[in-house]
N, C-alpha and C positions, 0 to 999 in steps of 0.2 A: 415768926419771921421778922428779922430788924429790918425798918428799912435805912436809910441817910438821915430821915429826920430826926431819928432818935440817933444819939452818939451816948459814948462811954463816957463817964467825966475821968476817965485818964488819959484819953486820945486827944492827940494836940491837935487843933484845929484851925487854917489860916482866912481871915475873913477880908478879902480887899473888896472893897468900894469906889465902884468906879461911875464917874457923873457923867454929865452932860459931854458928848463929843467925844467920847470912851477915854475920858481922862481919869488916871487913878488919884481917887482923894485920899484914902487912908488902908494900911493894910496892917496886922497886927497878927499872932498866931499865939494862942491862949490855952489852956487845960480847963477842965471843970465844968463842961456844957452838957445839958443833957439832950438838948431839943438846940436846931440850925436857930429856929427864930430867936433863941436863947443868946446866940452866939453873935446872928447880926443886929439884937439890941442892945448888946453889950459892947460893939465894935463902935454902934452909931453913938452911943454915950460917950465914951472914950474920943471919939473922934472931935466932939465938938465942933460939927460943921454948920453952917450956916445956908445950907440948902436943907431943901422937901426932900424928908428920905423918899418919897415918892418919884422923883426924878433921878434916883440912884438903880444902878444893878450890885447887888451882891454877890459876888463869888466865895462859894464856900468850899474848902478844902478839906476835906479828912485827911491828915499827911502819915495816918497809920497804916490807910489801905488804899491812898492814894485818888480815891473818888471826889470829883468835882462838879458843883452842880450851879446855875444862875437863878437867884432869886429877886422881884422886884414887890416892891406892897403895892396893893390893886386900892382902889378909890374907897375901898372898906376898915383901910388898912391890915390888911393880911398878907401875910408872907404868900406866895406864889411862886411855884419853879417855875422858871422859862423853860418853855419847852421849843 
């Protein structure tokens, strides 16, 4: 059984980053990901922001089947759905 975590690397995927006071920092929509954490460390690279990704929520988009889910890194640094 797939769940979210795992993606196709043909499925286009949208990762916004949203910070402090749910303001969006960067949003980007990409092919090639195989794993979400895959996807929001390649948005956080890309982005070049100047905050603790710790202080960020991730939104991740599967825009093939439409599934969206919030992720934040917890004090181990590990990806985390919000649930």
């Amino acid at each position: 059984m797939e769940t979210f975590d795992t993606l196709k690397s043909t499925e286009s995927v949208t990762v916004t980053i949203w910070g402090p006071e749910d303001s969006r920092l960067y949003q980007a929509t990409n092919t090639g990901f195989h794993t979400v954490e895959e996807a929001v460390k390649t948005a956080l690279a890309n982005a070049g922001l100047q905050i603790s990704p710790e202080l960020c929520v991730f939104e991740v988009t599967n825009e093939a089947t439409l599934v969206s889910h919030r992720y934040r890194f917890n004090a181990n640094g590990n990806l985390v759905q919000i649930v």
